[in-house]
C-alpha positions as CSV (number, residue, x, y, z in Angstrom):
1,X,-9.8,-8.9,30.3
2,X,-10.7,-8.3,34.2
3,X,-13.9,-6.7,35.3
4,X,-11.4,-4.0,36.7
5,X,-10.0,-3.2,33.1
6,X,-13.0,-2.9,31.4
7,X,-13.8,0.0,34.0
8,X,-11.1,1.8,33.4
9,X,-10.9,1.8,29.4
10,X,-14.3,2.5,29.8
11,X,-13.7,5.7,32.7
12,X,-11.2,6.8,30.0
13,X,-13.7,6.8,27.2
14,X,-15.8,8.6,29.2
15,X,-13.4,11.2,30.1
16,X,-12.5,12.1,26.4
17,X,-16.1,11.9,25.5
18,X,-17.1,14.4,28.2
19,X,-14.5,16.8,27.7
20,X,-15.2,20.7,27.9
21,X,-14.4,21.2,23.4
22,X,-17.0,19.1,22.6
23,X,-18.7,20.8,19.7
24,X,-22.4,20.3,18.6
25,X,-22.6,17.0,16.6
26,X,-24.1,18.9,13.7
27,X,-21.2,20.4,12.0
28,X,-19.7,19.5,9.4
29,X,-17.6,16.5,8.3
30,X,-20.1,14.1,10.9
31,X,-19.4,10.5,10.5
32,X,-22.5,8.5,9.2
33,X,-23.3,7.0,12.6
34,X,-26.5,4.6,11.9
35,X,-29.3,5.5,15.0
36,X,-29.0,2.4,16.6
37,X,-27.9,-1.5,16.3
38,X,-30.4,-4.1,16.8
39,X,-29.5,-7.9,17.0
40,X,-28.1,-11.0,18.7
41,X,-25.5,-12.5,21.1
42,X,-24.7,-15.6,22.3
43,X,-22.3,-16.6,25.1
44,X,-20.9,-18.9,27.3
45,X,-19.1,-18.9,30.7
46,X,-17.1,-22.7,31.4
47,X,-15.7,-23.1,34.9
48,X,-14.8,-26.3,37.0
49,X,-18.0,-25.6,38.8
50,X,-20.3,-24.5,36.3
51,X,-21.1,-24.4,32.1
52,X,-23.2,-21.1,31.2
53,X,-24.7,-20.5,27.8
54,X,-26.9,-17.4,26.6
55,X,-28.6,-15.9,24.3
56,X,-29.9,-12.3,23.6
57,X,-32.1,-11.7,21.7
58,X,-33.3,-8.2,20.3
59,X,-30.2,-6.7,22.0
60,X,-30.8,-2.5,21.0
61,X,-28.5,0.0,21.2
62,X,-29.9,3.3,20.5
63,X,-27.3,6.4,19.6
64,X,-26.8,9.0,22.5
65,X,-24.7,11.2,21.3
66,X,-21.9,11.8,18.6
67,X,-19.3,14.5,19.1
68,X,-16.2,15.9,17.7
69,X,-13.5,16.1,20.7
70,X,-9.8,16.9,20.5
71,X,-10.0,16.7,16.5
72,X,-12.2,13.4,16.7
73,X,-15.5,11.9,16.6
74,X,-16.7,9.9,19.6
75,X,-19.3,8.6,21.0
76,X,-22.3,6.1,23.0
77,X,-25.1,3.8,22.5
78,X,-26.7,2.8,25.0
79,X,-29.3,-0.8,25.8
80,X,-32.8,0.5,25.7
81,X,-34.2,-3.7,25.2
82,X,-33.6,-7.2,24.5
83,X,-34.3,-10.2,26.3
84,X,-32.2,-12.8,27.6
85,X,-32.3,-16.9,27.9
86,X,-30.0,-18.9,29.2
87,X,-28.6,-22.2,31.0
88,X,-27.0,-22.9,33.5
89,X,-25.7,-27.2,34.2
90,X,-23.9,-27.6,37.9
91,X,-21.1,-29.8,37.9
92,X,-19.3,-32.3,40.5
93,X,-21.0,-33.9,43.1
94,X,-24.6,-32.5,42.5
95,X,-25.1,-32.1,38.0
96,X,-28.3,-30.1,38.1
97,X,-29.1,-27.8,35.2
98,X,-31.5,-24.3,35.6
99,X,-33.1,-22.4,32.4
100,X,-34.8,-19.0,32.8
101,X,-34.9,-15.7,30.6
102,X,-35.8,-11.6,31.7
103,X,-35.8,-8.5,30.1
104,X,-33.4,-6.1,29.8
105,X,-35.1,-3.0,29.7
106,X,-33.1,0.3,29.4
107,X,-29.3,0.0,31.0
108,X,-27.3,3.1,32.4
109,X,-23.9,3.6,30.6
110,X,-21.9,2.0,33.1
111,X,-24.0,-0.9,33.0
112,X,-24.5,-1.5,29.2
113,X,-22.9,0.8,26.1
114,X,-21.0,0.6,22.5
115,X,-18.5,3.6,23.1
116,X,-17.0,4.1,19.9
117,X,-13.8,6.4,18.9
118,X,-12.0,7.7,15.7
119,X,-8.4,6.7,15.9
120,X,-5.8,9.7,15.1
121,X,-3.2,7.4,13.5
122,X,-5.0,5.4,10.9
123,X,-8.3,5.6,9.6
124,X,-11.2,4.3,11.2
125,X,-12.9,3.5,14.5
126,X,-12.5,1.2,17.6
127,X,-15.0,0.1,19.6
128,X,-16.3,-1.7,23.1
129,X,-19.5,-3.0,23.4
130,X,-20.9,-4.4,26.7
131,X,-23.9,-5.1,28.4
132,X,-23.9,-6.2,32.0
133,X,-27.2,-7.2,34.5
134,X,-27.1,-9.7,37.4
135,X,-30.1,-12.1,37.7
136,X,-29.1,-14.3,40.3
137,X,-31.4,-17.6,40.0
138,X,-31.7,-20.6,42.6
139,X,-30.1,-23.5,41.2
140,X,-32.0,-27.0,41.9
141,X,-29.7,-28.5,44.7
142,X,-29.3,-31.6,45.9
143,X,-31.0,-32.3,49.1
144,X,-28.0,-34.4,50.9
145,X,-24.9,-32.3,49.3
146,X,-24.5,-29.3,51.3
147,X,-24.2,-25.7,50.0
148,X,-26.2,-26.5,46.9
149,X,-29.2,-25.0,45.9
150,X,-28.1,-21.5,46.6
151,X,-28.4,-18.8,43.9
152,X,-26.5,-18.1,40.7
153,X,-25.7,-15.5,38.5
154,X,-25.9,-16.5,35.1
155,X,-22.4,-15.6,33.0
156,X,-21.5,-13.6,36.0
157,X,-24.2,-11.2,34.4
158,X,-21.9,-9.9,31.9
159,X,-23.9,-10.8,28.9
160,X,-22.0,-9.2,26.1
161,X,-18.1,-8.1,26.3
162,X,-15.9,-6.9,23.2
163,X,-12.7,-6.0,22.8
164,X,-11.7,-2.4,22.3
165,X,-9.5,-3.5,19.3
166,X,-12.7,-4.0,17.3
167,X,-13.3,-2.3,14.6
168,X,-16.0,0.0,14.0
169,X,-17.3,1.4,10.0
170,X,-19.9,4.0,10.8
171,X,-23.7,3.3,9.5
172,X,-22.2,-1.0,9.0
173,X,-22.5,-4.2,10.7
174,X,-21.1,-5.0,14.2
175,X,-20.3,-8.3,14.2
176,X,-17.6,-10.6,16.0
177,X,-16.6,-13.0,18.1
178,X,-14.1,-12.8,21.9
179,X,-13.0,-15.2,24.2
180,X,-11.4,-13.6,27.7
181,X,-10.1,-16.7,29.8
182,X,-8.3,-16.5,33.4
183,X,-8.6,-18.5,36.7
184,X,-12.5,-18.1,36.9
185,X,-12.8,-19.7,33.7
186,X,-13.4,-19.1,30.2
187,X,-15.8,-16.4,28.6
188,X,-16.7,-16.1,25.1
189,X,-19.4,-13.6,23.2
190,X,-20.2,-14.2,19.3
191,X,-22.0,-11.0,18.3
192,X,-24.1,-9.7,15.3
193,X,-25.6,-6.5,15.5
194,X,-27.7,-4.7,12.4
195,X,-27.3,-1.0,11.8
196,X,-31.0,0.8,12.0
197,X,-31.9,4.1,10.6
């Protein structure tokens, strides 16, 4: 799924989430939405250029809000930590491999979010998970191959990606695995997130 999709599905979340009926989250009939998901992903981005692999570690998502809108239940964590490490190995002319790790911190919605939403026509809940943060690093180059050496971002910086099929149990386990391959290569994110109280 392009960078571009993901925007919109997410805009479109947004929209329906932010809509003027939303109703206090403490009436009645209020899904069990667990306070936040704590856990790990791992990823890996292969190109012809470049292998990426990654881990996160403590990934949180704390709950933001949960409302009823248009006669459903909707909602957004956000990141408020984790820490990432990863690899990156150069092919071609110059094979070099760089290692690092950094903090998350806390992420903005648009940058890192579940956004979760209770479908009309059967029961149950999608979801969309992703977390996104560029750390470009300088790659060890090769002295005699030109326009090596120059920095990288790791997986692109998008660290964690689902796909809005995924299915969501309020107050259970996120867990799951997605691959999203096109001309820039092939991502994939395996996922296991813990409900917390």
């Amino acid at each position: 799924m392009s960078r571009g999709r993901l925007t919109t599905t997410f805009a479109a979340l947004a929209l329906v989430l932010a809509a003027p009926s939303l109703v206090s989250a403490s009436g009645g009939g209020r899904p069990p939405f667990a306070r936040a998901y704590v856990g790990t992903v791992t990823g890996s981005l292969r190109t012809s250029e470049r292998v990426d692999t990654w881990t996160v570690r403590g990934l949180t998502f704390r709950l933001q809000n949960a409302r009823l809108a248009r006669g459903r239940w909707g909602g957004t964590y956000l990141v408020t930590g984790g820490r990432v490490a990863f690899t990156t190995t150069a092919k071609g002319a110059c094979p070099t491999t760089t290692s690092g790790s950094f903090s998350l911190g806390g992420l903005a919605w648009d940058a890192a979010a579940i956004s979760f939403l209770q479908n009309l026509r059967e029961a149950g809940y999608a979801y969309q998970a992703r977390v996104a943060k560029e750390h470009p690093v300088a790659a060890k180059g090769c002295a005699d191959v030109p326009g090596t050496g120059g920095p990288v971002s790791p997986a692109g910086g998008l660290w964690l990606t689902t796909d809005i099929g995924r299915r969501l149990v309020p107050g259970r386990r996120l867990a799951g695995r997605f691959t999203d391959s096109s001309d820039r290569g092939t991502r994939t994110w395996t996922w296991n997130l813990a409900p917390r109280s």
